[in-house]
N, C-alpha and C positions, 0 to 999 in steps of 0.2 A: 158616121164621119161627116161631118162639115167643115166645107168648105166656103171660102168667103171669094169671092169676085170682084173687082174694082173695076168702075165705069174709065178711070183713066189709063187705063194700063192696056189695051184689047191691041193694040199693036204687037205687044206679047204674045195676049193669051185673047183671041176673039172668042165671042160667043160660042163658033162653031167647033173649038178646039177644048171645052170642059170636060175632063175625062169623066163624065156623068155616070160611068160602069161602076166607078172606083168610091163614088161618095154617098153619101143618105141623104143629105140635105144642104142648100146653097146658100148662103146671106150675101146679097146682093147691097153693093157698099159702093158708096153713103149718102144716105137722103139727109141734108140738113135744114134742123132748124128755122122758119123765118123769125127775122127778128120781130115782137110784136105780136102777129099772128099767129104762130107757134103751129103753124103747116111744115108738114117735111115736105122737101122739095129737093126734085133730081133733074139735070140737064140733061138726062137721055132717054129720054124716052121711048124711042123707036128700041135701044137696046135691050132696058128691060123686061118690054115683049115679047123680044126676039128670047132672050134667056127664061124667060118662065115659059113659052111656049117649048122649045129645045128641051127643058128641066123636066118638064109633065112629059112629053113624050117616051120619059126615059124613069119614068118612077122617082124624079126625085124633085124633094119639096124645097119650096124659095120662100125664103123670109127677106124683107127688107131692112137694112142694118141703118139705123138712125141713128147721127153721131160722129161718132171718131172722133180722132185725135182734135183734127180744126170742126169738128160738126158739133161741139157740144158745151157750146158757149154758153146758152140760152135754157138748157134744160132745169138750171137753181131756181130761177124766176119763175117759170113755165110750171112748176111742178109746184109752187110755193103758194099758189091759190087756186081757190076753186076754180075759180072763171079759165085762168089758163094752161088750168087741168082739161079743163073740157072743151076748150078748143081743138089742141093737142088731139086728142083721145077722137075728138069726130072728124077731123081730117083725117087722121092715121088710118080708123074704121074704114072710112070713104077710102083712102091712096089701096088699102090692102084690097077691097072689094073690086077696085076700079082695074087693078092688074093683077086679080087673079091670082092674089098671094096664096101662101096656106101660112103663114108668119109674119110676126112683127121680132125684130131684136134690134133690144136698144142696149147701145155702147156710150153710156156717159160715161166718159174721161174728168174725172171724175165725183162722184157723189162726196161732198163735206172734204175735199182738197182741191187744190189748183193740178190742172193740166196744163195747156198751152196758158201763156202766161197771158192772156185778155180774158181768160172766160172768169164767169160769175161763180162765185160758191158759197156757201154757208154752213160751215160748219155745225154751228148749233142743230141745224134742220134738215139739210138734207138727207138725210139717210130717213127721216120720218117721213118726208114728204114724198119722197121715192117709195115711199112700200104704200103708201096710200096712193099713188099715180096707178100702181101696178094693179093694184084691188082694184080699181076704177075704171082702168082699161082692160081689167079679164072680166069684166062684168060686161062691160061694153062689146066686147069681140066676139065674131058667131063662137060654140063652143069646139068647133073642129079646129080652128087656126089656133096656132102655138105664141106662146112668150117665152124668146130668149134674151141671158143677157150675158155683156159681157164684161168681164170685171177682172180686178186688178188681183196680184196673188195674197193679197190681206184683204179681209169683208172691211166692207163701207166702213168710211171714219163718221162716227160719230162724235160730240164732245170732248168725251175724254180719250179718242180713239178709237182704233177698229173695233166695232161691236164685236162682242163676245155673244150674242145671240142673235142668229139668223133664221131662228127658224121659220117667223113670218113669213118672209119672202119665200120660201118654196113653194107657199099654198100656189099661189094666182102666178108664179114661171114655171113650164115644164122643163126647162135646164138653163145650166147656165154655162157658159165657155171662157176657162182661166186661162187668163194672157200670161203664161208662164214665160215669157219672156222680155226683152228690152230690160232687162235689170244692170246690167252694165255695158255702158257706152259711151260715145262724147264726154255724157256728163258729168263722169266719173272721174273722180283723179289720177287714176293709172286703168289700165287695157286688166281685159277679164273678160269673163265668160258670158255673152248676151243670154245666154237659157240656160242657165248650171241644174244639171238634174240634184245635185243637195251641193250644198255651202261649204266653203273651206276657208278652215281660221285662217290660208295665208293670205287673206286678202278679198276684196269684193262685196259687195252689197250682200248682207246676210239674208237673201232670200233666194229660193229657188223654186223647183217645180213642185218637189217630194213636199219645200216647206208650205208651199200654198195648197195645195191637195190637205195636209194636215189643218190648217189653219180653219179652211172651209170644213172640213168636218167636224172639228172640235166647238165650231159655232155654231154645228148645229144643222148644217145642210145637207140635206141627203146626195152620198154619194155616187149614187146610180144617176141622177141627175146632175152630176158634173161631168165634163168633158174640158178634157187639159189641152190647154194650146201649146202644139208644137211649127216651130218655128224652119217656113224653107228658105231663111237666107242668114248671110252672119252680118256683122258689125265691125269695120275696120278701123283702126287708130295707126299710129304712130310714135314709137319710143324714141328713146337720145341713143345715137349712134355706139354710145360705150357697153348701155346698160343689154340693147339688142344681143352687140357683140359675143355678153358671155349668157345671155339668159338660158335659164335652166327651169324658171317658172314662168306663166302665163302672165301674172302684176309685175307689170315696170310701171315706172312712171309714164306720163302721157301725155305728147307735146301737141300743140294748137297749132293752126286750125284741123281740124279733121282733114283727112287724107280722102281724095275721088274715091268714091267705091266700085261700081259697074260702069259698063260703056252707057247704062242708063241713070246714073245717076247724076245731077244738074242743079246746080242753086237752086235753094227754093227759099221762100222764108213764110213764117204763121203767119194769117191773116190779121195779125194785130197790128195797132197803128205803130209806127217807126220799129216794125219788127229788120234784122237784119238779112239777109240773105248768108245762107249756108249749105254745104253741100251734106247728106246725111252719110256718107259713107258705108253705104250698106252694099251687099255682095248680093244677089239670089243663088241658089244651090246651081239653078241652070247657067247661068252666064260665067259661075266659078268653074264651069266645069267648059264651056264652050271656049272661054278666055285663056284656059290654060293653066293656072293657079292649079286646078287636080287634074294628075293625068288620067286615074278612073277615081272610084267613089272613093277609095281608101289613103291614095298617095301622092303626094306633092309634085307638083311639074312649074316648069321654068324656074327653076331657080327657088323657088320656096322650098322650106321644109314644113311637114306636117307633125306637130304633138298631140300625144296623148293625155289629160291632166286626170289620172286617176283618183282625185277626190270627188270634183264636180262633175265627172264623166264626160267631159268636153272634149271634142276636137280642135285646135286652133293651127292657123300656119303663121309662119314668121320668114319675113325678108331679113337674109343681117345685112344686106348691104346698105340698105335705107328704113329698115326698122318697122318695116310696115308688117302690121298684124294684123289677123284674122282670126275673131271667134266666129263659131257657125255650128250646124246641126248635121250631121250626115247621117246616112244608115244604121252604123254602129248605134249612135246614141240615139237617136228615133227610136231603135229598137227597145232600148233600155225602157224609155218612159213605154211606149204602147204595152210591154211587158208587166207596166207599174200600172197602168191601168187597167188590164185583163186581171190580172193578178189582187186588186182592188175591189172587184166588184165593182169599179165606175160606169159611166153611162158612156164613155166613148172620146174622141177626141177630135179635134177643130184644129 
């Protein structure tokens, strides 16, 4: 089980609070990027010590997550030549030695597509130059410290699209961690399911958990070496007062701007130039439940109701008074997928 950390959230969840009983391994998020240099670089330093000293004392191991969403502007360029391959690769060696890692993972957002809308990409290359970064940097790293990575629920684009062979890449990663999630939100033209355990023709982004598990293995990746990401919070939107009124399915249409999500969520905007400021309307599983939204794990409180959508095995709740909805993850459907991965032979889940 891995678990991932963020240096900005400890107000939450402080170091001292990781339930370190309950997981195998920690990726400590996010070192990014310099632009140029192509050093990963993190503002906390005293934290990280604090969490891999905490982590060892409890058996479990800490990789540092290079990347994210805004951390992986720079990795097209970075990866596209020798020289700034092996920058990369000696600072990274050096950051892992210097605090005691047992791990490097790296989460390009991503290889041969746009992610946040300023970072760099190259289609034609990257997914080549990525699996040569990875040979180059498990050559370089003592041979006990691990390569993960984390990737999208379709394998790297290359040219004509996701590669259809992945095998390469398993050599020099010992796993990799599917972000079966974020598949429908915002972005979307009507409200759906953020992490649907399988796809439903009535609507929504045709991808899911079941179909990214498929996907990676058909290309090639060994299974026991995957771990499916499952998701502890939802994604909230907001429908047109009529369509709420009579809804019977989770797709309505979907009105702008996004709707406040938690008492922690706050404008924010990418670190791209004249990016705009927005709020991401996300719920976590804790504050859905502390806020009132569920009065326990299974059933709706103030005024929400809670549905079941027995295609995509999703939970969602629904305000009809003002339309506000909620896709999210609870027990039930956690159980689902961790079932789909025992039951797989996979390598675990993140």
């Amino acid at each position: 089980i891995v678990a991932y950390f963020s240096d900005w959230t400890t107000r939450d969840m402080p170091a001292s609070a990781i339930p370190f009983d309950k997981i195998t391994h920690l990726n400590y998020a996010f070192a990014i990027l310099e632009d140029g240099s192509y050093r990963p670089v993190i503002q906390t330093d005293w934290l990280l010590r604090d969490v891999v000293a905490k982590a060892h004392a409890k058996d479990v191991k800490v990789a540092i997550s290079i990347g994210g969403w805004t951390g992986s502007r720079y990795f097209s360029p970075m990866s596209a030549t020798a020289q700034g391959r092996k920058a990369f690769i000696d600072a990274t060696v050096e950051f892992a030695k210097q605090y005691d890692l047992d791990g490097v993972d790296i989460d390009w957002e991503f290889p041969g597509r746009l992610g946040m809308a300023c970072n760099l990409f190259d289609k034609e290359n990257d997914a080549r130059n990525f699996l040569t970064l990875l040979q180059e940097l498990r050559a370089a790293l003592p041979k006990e410290k691990y390569i993960s990575l984390a990737v999208r629920v379709q394998p790297f684009d290359g040219p004509n699209g996701p590669l259809t062979d992945v095998r390469k890449f398993a050599e020099p990663v010992d796993f990799i961690t599917v972000m079966a999630y974020d598949i429908n939100g915002s972005w979307s033209a009507t409200t759906g399911p953020n992490a649907p355990f399988k796809h439903s023709a009535a609507g929504g982004d045709p991808l899911s958990f079941t179909q990214a598990a498929n996907a990676w293995v058909a290309a090639g990746f060994p299974k026991e070496k995957m771990l499916m990401g499952l998701p502890f919070y939802g994604r909230s939107a907001r429908a047109p007062a009529a369509a709420s009124a009579k809804a019977r399915t989770m797709y309505m249409p979907q009105l702008k701007p996004v709707p406040k999500g938690d008492r922690d969520d706050a404008p924010w905007a990418e670190p791209c130039p004249g990016a705009p400021q927005a709020l991401s309307g996300i719920w976590k599983w804790k504050n859905m439940r502390e806020e009132g939204l569920l009065a326990n794990a299974t059933m709706a409180g103030n005024g929400w109701e809670r549905h079941w959508d027995h295609e995509t095995k999703t939970p969602w709740l629904l305000n009809r008074q003002d339309g506000h909805f909620i896709s999210y993850d609870d027990p039930v459907s956690i159980k689902l997928k961790t079932d789909f991965v025992r039951c797989n032979g996979m390598g675990g889940v993140m």
